[in-house]
N, C-alpha and C positions, 0 to 999 in steps of 0.2 A: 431185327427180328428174325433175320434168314439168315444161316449162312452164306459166304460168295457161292459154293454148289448148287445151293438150293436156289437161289435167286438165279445162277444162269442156267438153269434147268427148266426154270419157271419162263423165260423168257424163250427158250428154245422150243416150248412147246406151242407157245403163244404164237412164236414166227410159223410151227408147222401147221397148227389151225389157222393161221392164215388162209382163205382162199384166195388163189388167183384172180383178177380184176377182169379178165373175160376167159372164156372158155374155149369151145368149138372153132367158131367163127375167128377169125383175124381180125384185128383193130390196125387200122393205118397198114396194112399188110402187113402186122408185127406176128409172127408164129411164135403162141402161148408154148415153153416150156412146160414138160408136165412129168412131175414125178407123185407116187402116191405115198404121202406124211406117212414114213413110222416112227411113234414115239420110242427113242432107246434114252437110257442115261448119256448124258453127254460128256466126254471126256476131251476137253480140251481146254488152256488156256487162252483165254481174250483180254487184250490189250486196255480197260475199264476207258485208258482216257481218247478210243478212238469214238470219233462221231460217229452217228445212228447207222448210215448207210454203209461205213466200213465195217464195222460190228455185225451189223446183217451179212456182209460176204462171208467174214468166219463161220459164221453158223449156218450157211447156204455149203462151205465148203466142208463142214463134218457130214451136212447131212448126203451130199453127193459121196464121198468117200466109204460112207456106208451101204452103198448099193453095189451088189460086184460084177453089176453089169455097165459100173459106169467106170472109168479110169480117168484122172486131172492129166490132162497135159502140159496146162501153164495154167496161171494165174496171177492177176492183180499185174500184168506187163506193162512197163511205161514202156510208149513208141515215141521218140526223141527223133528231131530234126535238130542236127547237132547239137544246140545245147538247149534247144526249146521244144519243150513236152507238148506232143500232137493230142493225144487223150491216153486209154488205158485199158487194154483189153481186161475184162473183169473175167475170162474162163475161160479157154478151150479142154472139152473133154469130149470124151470118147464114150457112146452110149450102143454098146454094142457093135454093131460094123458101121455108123453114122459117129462122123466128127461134125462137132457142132461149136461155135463161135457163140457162147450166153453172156447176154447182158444180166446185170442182177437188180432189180426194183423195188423197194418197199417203200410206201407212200402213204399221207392220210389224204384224203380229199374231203372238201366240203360243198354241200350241192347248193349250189346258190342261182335261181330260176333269171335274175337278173341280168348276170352275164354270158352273155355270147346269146347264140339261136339255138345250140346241139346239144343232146344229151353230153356231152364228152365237153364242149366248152363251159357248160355248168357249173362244172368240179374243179374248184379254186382248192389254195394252202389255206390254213386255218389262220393264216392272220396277212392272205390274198397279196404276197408277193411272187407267188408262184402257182401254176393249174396242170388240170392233167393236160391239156392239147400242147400245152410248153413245152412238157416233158415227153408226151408222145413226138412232137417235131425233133427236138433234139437228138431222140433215141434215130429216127428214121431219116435225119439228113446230116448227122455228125457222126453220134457213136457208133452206130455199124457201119456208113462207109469206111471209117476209120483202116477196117481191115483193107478195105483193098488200095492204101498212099503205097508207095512204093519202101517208104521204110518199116508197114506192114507188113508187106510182102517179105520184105528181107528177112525182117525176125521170121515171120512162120518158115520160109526156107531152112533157118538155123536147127529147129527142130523137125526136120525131116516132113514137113507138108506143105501140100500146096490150098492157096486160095481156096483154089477154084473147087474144090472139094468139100468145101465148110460150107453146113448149111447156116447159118444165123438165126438164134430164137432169142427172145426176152424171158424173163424170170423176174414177171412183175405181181408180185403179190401188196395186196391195197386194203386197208379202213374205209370205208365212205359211212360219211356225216348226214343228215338230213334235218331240215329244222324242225325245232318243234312242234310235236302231231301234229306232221306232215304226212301223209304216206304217199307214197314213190314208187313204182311201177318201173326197172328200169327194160331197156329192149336191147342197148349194146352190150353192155356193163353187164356182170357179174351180180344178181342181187344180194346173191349171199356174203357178199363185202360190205352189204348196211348191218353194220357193229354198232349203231348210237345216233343221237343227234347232239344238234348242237344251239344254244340259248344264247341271247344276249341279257345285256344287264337288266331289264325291265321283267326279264320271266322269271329270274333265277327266284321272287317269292315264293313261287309254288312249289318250292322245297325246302321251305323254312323248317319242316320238322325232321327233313332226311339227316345224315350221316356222310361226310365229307373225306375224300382223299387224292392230295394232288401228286401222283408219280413223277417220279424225274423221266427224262426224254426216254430211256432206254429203257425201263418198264412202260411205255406207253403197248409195246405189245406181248403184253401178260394181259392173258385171259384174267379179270377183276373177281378176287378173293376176299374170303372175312379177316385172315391176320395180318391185317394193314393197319396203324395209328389212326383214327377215325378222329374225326374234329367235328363240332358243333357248327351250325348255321353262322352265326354271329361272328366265331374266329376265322370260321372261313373265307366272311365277306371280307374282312377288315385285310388278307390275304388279298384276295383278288384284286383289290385296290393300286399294289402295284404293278400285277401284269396289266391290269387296266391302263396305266399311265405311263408303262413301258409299249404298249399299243402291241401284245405277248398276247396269244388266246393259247392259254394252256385246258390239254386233257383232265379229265378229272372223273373221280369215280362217287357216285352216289346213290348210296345204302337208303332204302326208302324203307315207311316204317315197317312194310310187310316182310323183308331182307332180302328182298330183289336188290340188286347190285346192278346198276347200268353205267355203260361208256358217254361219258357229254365231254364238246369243247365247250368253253366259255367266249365268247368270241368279244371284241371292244369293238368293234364297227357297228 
């Protein structure tokens, strides 16, 4: 229905209305990156068959290269112990007189009051093989010390810097989920990252007369529009049967009959 331009235009805008998953304050001591969204046309080629999270770094990396106060220094570096890959710095740039070492994030979360005790242990993957405290520990005891193994240090040597100079921020921009008329209140978290909720199979009648549409992974963040292929209740269900049985909660968009357009996952648990 779109052209490839108009479809990653569409997606680029979506990634820039994104908001960040906390603000002000520091989560896990992680320092929020923060640039302010402009929408421009985007002019670059991306790779269709790369996953969600590397797709996201290209389009993190036009939209840094468009501000001329920021400069790339490297990106996307494997740091290798001879023949075995440590991790991978996803950015150093330059923001004026501050070098900074970015991590890059794009996440959905879903708030589930069950697990863990904390606001932040709440928020599971939409089909709960992964959470944000998973990926916040990860980010704060692997991916940024990363920079300072000693085959870190060697590469940033290579290009004329040191360490000890870099500050470290993350560039975590996140979806969260909440169940159905639930309302959520959160205090760490970002509210304005509640984009949707999310149903299991016993609620999904009370949309028996809406308008259906399931995005592939990579339009999951395209802000939800009317010229999409819309499907009826009935083929829809007959649909979710196998992400049901692939134990898969896919995103989906549903046109209710007033033509409100909202973000749900379908969840199998």
């Amino acid at each position: 229905m779109y052209s490839k331009n108009k479809v990653l235009q569409k997606r680029y805008e979506g990634f820039l209305q994104t908001n960040s998953l906390w603000k002000d304050k520091t989560v896990f001591d992680l320092k929020q990156f923060f640039i302010v969204p402009k929408i421009t046309k985007i002019q670059v080629e991306i790779n269709e068959k790369l996953r969600l999270g590397k797709y996201i770094e290209r389009l993190v990396s036009f939209q840094l290269a468009q501000e001329k106060s920021i400069k790339i220094l490297c990106e996307n570096v494997q740091i290798q112990q001879e023949k075995r890959t440590l991790g991978e710095l996803d950015c150093i740039l330059q923001k004026e007189t501050k070098i900074i070492h970015l991590e890059i994030v794009y996440k959905f979360y879903l708030y589930d009051s069950s697990v863990g005790g904390t606001e932040i242990e709440h928020f599971i993957g939409p089909n709960r093989k992964d959470s944000l405290l998973e990926k916040l520990t990860k980010l704060k005891e692997k991916q940024l010390p990363l920079l300072y193994s000693t085959e870190c240090k060697n590469y940033i040597n290579t290009i004329n810097l040191s360490v000890s100079n870099l500050e470290q921020q993350v560039y975590f921009k996140a979806q969260l989920f909440i169940p159905l008329q639930e309302k959520i209140q959160l205090t760490n978290l970002n509210n304005a990252c509640v984009c949707g909720f999310y149903i299991k199979k016993n609620e999904l009648e009370i949309f028996k007369n809406c308008k259906f549409f399931i995005p592939n992974k990579k339009d999951w963040i395209v802000i939800p529009h009317q010229k999409v292929d819309w499907i009826n209740f009935e083929v829809f269900s007959v649909l979710l049967q196998e992400y049901y049985q692939k134990k898969y909660a896919p995103l989906c968009w549903i046109k209710q009959q007033n033509g409100e357009i909202i973000k749900v996952f379908l969840v199998w648990w």
